[in-house]
Structure formats: C-alpha cells, structure tokens
TIZA-300927 format. One record per residue (C-alpha): chain; x, y, z. Coordinates in Angstrom, 1 decimal, padded with zeros to 4 digits. Each point is the difference from the previous one (the first is absolute). Example, Ala and Ser with C-alpha at 12.3 -4.5 7.8 and 13.67 -1.06 7.14 Angstrom:
// TIZA-300927
<baba "A" <012.3 -004.5 007.8>>
<baba "A" <001.4 003.4 -000.7>>
// end
This chain:
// TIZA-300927
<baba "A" <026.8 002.8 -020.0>>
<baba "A" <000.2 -003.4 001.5>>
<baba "A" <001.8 -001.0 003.2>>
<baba "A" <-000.3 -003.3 001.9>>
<baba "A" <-002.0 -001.6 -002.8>>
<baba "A" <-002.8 002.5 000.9>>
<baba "A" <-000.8 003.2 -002.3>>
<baba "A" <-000.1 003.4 000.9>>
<baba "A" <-001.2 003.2 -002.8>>
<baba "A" <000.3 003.2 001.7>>
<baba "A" <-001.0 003.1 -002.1>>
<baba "A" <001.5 003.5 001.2>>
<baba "A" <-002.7 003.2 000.0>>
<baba "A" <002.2 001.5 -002.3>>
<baba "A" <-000.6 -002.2 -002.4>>
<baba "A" <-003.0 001.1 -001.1>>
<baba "A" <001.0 003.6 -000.5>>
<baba "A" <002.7 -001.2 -002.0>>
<baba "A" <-002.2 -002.3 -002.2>>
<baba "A" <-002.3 002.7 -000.2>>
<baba "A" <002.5 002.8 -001.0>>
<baba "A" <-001.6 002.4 002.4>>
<baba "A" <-000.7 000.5 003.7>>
<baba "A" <-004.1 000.7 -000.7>>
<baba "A" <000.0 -002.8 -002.3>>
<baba "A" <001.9 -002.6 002.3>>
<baba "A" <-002.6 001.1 003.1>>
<baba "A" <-003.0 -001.0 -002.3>>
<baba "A" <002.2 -003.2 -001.4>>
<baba "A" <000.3 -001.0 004.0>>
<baba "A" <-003.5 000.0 000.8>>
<baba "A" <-001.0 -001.9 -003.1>>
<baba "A" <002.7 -002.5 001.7>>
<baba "A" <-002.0 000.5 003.5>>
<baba "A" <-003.4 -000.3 -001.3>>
<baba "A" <000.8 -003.2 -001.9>>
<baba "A" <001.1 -001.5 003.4>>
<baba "A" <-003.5 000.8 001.0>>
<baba "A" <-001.7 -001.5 -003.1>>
<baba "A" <002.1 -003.4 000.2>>
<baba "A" <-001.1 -000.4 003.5>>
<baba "A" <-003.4 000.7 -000.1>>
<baba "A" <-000.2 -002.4 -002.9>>
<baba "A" <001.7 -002.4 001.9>>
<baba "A" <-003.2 000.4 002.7>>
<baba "A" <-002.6 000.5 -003.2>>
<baba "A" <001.2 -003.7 -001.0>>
<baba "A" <-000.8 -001.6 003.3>>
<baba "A" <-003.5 001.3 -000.4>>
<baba "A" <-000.4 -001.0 -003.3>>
<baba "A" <001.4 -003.2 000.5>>
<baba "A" <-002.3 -000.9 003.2>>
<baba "A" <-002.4 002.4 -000.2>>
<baba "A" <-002.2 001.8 003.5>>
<baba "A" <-001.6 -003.3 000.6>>
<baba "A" <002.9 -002.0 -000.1>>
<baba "A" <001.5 002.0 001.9>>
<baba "A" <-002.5 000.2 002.4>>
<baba "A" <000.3 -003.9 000.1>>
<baba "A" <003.9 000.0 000.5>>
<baba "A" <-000.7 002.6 003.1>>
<baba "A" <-001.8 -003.1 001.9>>
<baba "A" <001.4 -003.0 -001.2>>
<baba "A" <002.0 -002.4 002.5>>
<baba "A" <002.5 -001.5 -002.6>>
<baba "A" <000.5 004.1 -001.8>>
<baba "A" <000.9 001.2 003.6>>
<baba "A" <002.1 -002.4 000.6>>
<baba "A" <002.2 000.5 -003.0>>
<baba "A" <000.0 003.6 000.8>>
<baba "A" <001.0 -000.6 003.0>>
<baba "A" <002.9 -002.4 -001.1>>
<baba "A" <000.8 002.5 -003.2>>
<baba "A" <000.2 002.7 003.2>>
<baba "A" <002.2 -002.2 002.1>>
<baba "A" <002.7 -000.4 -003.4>>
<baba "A" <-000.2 003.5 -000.3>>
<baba "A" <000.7 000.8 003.8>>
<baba "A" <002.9 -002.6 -000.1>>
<baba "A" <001.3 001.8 -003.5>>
<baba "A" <-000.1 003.6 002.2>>
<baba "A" <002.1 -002.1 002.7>>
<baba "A" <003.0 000.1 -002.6>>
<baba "A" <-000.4 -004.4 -000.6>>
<baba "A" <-000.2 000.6 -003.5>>
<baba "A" <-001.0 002.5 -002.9>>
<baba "A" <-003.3 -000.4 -002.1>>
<baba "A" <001.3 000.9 -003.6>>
<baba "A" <-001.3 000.5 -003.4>>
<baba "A" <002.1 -002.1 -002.8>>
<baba "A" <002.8 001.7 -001.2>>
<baba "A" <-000.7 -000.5 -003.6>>
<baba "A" <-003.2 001.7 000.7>>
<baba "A" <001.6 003.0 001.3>>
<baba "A" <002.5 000.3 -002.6>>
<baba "A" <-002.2 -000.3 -003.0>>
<baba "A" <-002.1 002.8 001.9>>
<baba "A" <002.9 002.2 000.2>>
<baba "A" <001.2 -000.5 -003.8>>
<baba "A" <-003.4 001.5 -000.6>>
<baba "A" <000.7 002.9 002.3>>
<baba "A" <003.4 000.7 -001.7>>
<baba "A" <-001.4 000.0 -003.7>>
<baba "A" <-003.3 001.2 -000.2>>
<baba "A" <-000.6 003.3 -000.7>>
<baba "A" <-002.5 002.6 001.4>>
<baba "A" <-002.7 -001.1 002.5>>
<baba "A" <000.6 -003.4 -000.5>>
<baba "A" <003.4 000.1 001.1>>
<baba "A" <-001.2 001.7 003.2>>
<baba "A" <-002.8 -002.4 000.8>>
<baba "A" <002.5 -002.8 -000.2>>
<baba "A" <002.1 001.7 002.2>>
<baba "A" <-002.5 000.1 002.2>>
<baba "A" <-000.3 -003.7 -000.3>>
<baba "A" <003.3 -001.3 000.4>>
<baba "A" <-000.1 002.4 003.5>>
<baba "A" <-003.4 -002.6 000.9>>
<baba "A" <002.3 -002.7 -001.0>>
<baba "A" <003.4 000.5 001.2>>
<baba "A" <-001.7 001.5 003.7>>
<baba "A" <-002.0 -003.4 -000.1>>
<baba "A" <002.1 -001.4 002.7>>
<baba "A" <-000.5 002.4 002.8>>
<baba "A" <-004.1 001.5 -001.2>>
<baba "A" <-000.3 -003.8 -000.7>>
<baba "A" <-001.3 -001.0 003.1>>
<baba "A" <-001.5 003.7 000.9>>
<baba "A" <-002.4 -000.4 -003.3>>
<baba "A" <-000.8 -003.4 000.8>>
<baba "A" <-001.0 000.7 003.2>>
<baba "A" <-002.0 003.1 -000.9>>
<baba "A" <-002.0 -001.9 -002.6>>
<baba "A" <-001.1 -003.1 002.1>>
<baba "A" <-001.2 002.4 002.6>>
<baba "A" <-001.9 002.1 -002.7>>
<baba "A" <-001.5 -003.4 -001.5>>
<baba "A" <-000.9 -000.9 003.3>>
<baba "A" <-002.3 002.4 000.6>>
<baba "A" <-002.2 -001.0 -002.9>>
<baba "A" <-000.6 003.6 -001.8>>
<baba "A" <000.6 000.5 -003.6>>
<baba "A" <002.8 002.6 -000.6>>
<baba "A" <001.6 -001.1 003.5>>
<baba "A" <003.1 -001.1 -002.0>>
<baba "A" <000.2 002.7 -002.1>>
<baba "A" <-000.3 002.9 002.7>>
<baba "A" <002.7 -001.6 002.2>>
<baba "A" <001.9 -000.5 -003.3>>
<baba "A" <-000.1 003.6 -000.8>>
<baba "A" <000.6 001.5 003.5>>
<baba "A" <003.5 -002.4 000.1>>
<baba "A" <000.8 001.5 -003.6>>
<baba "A" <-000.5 003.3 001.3>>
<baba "A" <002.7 -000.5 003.0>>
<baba "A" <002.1 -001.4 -002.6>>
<baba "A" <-000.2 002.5 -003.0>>
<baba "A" <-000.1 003.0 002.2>>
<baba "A" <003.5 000.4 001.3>>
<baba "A" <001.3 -000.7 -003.8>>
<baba "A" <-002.3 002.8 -001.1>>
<baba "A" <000.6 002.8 002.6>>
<baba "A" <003.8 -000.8 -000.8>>
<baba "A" <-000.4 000.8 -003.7>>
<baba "A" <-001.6 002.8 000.6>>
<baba "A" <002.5 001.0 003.5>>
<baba "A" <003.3 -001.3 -000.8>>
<baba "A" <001.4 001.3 003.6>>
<baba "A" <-003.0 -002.3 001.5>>
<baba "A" <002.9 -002.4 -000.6>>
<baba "A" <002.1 001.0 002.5>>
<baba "A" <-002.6 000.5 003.1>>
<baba "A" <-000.7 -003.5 -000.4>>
<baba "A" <001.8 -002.4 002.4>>
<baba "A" <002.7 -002.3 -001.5>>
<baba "A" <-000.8 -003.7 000.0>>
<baba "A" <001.7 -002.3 003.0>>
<baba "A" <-001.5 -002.5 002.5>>
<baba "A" <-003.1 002.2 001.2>>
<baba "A" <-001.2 -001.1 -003.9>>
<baba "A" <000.4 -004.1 001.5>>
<baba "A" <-001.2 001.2 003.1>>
<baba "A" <-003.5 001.3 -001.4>>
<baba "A" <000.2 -003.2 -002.4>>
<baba "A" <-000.1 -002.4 003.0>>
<baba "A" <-002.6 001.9 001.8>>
<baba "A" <-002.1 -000.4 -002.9>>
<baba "A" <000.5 -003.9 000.4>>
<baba "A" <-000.7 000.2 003.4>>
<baba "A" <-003.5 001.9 -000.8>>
<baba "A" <-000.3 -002.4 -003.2>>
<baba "A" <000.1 -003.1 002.6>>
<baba "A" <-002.9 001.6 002.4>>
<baba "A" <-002.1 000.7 -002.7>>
<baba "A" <000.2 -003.6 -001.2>>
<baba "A" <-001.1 -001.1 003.0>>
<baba "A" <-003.6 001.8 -000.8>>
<baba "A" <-000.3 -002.2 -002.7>>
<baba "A" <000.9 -003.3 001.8>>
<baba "A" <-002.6 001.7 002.2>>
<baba "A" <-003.0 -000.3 -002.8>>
<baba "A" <001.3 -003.3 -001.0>>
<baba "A" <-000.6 -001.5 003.3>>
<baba "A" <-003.4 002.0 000.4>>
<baba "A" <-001.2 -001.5 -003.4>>
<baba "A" <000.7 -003.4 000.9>>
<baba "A" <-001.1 -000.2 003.3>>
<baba "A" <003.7 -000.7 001.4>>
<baba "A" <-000.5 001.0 002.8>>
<baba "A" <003.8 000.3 001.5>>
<baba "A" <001.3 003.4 -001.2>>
<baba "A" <-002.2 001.5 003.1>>
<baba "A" <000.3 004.1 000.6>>
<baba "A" <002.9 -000.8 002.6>>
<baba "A" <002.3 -001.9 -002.2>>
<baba "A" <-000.5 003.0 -003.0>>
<baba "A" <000.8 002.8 002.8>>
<baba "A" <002.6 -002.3 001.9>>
<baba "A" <001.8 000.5 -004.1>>
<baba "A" <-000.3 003.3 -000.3>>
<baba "A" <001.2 001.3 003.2>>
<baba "A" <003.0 -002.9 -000.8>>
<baba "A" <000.2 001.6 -003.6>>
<baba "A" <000.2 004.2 001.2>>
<baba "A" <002.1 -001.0 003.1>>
<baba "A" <002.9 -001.6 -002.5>>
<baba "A" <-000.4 002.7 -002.1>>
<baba "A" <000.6 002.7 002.9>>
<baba "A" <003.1 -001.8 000.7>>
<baba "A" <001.2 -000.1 -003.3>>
<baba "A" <-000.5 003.4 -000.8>>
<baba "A" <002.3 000.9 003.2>>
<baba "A" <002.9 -002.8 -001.9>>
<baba "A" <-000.8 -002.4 002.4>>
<baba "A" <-001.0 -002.2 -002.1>>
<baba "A" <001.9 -000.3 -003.3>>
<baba "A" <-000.1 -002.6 -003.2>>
<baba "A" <002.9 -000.7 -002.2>>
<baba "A" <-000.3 003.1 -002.5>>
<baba "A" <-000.4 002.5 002.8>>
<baba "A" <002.6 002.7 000.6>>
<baba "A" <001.3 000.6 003.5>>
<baba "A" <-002.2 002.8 002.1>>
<baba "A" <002.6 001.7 002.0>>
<baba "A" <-002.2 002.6 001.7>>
<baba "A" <-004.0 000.1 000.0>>
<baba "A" <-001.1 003.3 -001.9>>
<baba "A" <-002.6 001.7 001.1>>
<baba "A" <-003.0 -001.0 -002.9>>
<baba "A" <001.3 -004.2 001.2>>
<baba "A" <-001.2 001.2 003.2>>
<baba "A" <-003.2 001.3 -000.9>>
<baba "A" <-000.9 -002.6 -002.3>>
<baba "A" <001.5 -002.4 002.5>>
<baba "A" <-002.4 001.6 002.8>>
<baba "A" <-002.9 -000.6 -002.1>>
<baba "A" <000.8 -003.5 -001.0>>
<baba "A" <000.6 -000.9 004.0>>
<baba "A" <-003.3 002.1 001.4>>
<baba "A" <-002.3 -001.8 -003.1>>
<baba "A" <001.6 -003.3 001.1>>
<baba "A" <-001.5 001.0 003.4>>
<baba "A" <-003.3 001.5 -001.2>>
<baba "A" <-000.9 -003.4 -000.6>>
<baba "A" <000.6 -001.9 003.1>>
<baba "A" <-002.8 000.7 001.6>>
<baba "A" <-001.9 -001.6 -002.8>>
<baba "A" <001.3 -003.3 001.3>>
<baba "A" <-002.8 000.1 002.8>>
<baba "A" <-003.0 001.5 -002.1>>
<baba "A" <000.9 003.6 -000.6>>
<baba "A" <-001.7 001.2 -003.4>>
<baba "A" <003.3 001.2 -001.6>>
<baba "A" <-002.3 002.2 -002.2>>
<baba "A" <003.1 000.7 -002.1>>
<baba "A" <000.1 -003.5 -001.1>>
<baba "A" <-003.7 -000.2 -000.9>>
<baba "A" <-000.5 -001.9 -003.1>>
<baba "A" <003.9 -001.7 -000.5>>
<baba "A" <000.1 -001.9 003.3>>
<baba "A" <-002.6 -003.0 000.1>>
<baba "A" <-003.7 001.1 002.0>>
<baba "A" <-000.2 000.2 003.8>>
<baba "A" <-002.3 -003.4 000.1>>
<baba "A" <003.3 -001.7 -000.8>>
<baba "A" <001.9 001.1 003.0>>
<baba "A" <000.1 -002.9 002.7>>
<baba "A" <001.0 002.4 003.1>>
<baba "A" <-002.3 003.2 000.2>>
<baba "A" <000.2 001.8 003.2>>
<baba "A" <-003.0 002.2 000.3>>
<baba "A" <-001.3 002.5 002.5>>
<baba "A" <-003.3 000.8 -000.8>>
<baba "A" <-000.3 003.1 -002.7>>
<baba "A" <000.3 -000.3 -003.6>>
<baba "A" <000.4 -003.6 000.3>>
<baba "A" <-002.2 -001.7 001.9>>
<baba "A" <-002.3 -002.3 -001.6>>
<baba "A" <-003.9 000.6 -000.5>>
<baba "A" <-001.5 -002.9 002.0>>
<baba "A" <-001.6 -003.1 -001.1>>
<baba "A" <-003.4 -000.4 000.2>>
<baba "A" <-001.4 -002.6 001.8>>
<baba "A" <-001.5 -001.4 -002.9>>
<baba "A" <002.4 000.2 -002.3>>
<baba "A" <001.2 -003.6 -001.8>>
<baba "A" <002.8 -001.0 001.9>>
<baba "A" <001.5 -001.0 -003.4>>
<baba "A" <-000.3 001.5 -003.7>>
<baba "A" <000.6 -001.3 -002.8>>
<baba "A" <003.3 000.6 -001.5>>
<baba "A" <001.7 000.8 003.4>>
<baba "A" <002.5 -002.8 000.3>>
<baba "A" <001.6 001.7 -003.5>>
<baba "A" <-001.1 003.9 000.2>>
<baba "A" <000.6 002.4 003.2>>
<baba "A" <-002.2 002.6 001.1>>
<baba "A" <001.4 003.4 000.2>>
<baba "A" <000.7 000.9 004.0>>
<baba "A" <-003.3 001.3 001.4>>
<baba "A" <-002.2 -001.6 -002.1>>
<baba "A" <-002.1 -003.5 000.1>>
<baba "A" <-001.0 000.1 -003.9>>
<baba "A" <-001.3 -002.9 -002.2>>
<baba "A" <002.2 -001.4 -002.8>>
<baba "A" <-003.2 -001.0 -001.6>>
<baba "A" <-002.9 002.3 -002.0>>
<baba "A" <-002.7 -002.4 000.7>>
<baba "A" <001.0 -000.8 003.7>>
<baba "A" <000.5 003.4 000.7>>
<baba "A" <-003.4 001.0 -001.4>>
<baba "A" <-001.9 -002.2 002.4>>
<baba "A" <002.0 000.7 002.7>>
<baba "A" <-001.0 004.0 -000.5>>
<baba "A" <-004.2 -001.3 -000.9>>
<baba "A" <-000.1 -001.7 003.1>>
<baba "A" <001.6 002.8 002.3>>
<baba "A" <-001.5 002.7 -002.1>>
<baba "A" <002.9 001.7 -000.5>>
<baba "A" <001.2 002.3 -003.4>>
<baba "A" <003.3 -001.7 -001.9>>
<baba "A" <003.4 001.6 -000.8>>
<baba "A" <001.6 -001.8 -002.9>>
<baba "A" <003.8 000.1 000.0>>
<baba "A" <001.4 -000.7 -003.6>>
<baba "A" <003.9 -000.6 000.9>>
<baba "A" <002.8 -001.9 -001.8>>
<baba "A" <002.9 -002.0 001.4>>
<baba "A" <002.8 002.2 -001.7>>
<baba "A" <-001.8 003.4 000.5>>
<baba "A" <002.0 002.7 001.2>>
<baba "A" <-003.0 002.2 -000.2>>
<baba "A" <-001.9 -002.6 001.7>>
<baba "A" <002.6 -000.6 002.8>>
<baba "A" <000.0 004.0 001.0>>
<baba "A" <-003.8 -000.3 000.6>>
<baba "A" <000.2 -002.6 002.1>>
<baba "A" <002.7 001.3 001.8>>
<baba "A" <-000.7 003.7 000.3>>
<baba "A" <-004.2 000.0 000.2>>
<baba "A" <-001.1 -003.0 000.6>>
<baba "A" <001.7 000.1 003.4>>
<baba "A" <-000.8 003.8 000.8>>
<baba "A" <-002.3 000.2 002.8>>
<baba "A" <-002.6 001.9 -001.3>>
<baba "A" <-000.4 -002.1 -003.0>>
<baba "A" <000.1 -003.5 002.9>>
<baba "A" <-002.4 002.0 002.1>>
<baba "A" <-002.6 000.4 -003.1>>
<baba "A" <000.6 -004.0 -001.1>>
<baba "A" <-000.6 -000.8 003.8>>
<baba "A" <-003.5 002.0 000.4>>
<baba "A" <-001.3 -000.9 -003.7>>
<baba "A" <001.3 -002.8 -001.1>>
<baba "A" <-000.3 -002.1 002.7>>
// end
C-alpha cells in the first residue's frame, strides 16, 4: 500500500497457510520465506567480498580517506536515526519487486516476498546494515560482511518464522508506539559515537594530530549523557511522542546511559578506560595524564639513549616506552648497549594493535621485564 508517497507491503502469517491450503504446508511455506531473508542478506555481505576482496579489505580497514567516508556515511546515518530525513529505496524499484511477489508462483513467489520485505524495510535496516557492513569491512577479514550480514537476517527472519509456526506469538508481542522512535534515536545516538572511531583512524593515519584521546572521550561522555536525557523525554525531536511518566525499562536504560557517560570521565586525566580499548584513539595521544606510579609509570631513559629518534616529530611512543621508529637505528642502538630487541609490528587504524598497547604494554610486569632487559 502506499501512503505519503512512501510504500508499505505487509504480509499476514495467515497468508501462507492460506496459499498453502494447509496449516503443515503454510509452516514449511513460512520458513522457505524466513530462510530466503537469510540468503538475500548473506549475499548482500558475499558481494562486498567478492567485489573487494580480503586484501582490499584489509586496505580499506587502514586507509585515511576510507575512514573518513565511513565516518561521514556513519554521521548521515546517525542524522537519518535523528528523524531529519528517511534513506529510501526508489519506489519503482519496490513496486516492480512486489508485482513479482504477487504473480509468481511457488518458491519464487516466496523469495520475492522476501525481497520486497529487504526493500520496503530499507528505510529503517537502512542505516543498521550500512553500519554493520562498514564495521565488518573494517576489520579486514574475508567473510566479515557476510557473518554480520547473516546474524542481522537472522534477527529479522526469526520473529516472521516463529509467528508462522505460533500464530498466538502475535499477541505477546508489544504493539508499535513511540518506544519503536525511541530505540530508533538511540541507535543514532550510538551510530554518531561509533563514527567518531573512524574520524579517530582518519586522524591517526594522517598524522593530524588534533582529535587527541580527550576530545574523542570529551564526545562520548557528551553523546551517552544526551542520550540519558532523552530516554527520560527530556530531550525530544519533532517526531517524538510526549512521555508522560518514565517507565521502569526508560529508567534502567536511562541509568546505564547516565553511569557509562560517567565511566568515562575519569579518562579525561589518564584513566585506561579498558572498555574503550581499541575505539577511542591510544593513550600517547592524551595531553593531560595524571599518573601515580603503578601501571603507568614510564620505564626510564637511559642515559645514553639518543635524545632524538628518527620519526618522532610524526610517530608517538606508546606510554612507558622509549622505542626507535627506525630498524637500522634501533639495531645499533641495541649492538652498542648489548641489549636483545623486541620488534613491535603495529598499524595506525589497528584495533587489535591499540588493545595491546593499552592493556600489556602498560602492565607492570610486562614494564618491569622491558626495564631490566631491554634497557
């Protein structure tokens, strides 16, 4: 049906027992419809790794200008969620996909079912799929796309399945209202923090140098604070629907939102935020680090080390560590103080690099080892 220029199909679980004549019949007829959900999806994530391919991929994950579109295609999406437009497919697409649906005749006609669902739902999955394949590609590993792809499908084929098969599933389910725009522009909300990891490795690969650790945390705790307060009706955009009272999930999900937001905080003055290890930028970015000794505190310089390395004006050290930027200056550094080397192959968008750093090269043990043997 269309309304407002936008179209809507909607299919009934008793449709396919009626189609199919019979209840058995109609069950089986429904998950043929969920499992070709499934298969479109997963093909869908299959094309992106075809298209790009492991290596490619593995390019896109640390490239400055592929994070930066990912971070703007993430900010659209976020601003979508906010209710300042709606991403839609062409409705001559849609409508050509739902003639199909209506005419064909056995499995076909299911599986195109199945597709005008993808198509007319584009508008709200839209930006849920988009996001969930630029973080997949991101990460550089082959059927990334195509696992994510398959776990949304899942979500989404499930609850048309299990009502096939349980009509009175139907009625335990709550009915649609606000809470559905309220979960929609929480989603923008997380959309728009998860952008800012991306901004992150854009500035990290190009040597920026201005989106520090404090101004990504100073964000986020901005970010989960608003969203806190909007969860509580607080804060409200145009679409929203009035709150009158505050029901007892807002106030969990509320609670969560506000004690995250101040989880964080103490990450403003050097606190690892172990939580965030990986998304936010590295510790040696942070201006301000308050430190007390412990897990911290920096193995000391030598007395002969260089008092500058090559590299060090553009590259930072993680914290603790005097390292070389340099094989060969590092190799006659370690000859002339006849001490062993530790090689450290990192990246400037690695998550998995970004954890280490965070997490072990900064545990004591590991800084009391580099202190007695490798300098």
């Amino acid at each position: 049906m269309a309304k407002g220029g936008q179209y809507y199909v909607v299919y009934p679980v008793s449709y396919f027992t009626k189609r199919a004549g019979s209840r058995q019949k109609g069950i089986s007829q429904a998950i043929i419809y969920g499992l070709s959900i499934i298969v479109i999806y997963v093909a869908l994530g299959l094309l992106i790794t075809i298209i790009f391919g492991s290596a490619m991929l593995n390019e896109l994950s640390s490239s400055g200008w592929f994070n930066l579109a990912f971070f703007i295609l993430l900010l659209v999406f976020a601003v979508s969620f906010f209710g300042a437009f709606e991403i839609t497919l062409p409705s001559s697409l849609v409508n050509k996909i739902d003639q199909k649906a209506d005419n064909s005749k056995g499995l076909g006609g299911i599986f195109f079912m199945a597709a005008s669902l993808a198509l007319v739902s584009f508008s709200c999955t839209g930006p849920i799929i988009g996001t969930l394949l630029v973080q997949a590609s991101s990460k550089g590993e082959l059927l990334a796309p195509a696992i994510g792809m398959f776990g949304f499908a899942l979500a989404l084929a499930l609850p048309f399945t299990i009502s096939a098969i349980f009509p009175g599933f139907l009625n335990s389910m709550p009915k649609s209202g606000g809470w559905l725009n309220t979960i929609k522009v929480c989603l923008g909300f997380l959309e728009l923090a998860l952008a800012l990891k991306f901004l992150s490795a854009a500035d990290l690969v190009w040597h920026w140098q201005w989106f520090d650790r404090e101004i990504f945390l100073a964000l986020w705790i901005v970010i989960f604070f608003l969203m806190g307060i909007y969860i509580l009706g607080k804060l409200k955009f145009s679409h929203d629907s009035d709150v009158p009272f505050v029901s007892v999930p807002r106030l969990f999900f509320a609670i969560l939102s506000f004690a995250f937001a101040i989880y964080i905080v103490p990450g403003l003055w050097g606190a690892p935020v172990n939580v965030l290890s990986g998304l936010a930028p590295p510790m040696n970015t942070q201006d301000f680090i308050l430190t007390g000794g412990g897990s911290s505190a920096a193995v000391a310089t030598p007395t002969d080390f260089p008092a500058k390395v090559k590299y060090s004006e553009v590259l930072k050290a993680p914290i603790g560590f005097n390292p070389f930027f340099d094989l060969d200056e590092g190799v006659a550094y370690a000859k002339k103080v006849n001490k062993p080397i530790l090689i450290d192959f990192t990246g400037h968008a690695c998550v998995n690099c970004r954890k280490m750093e965070d997490k072990i090269w900064t545990d004591p043990q590991v800084l009391k080892s580099s202190k007695k043997n490798m300098y």
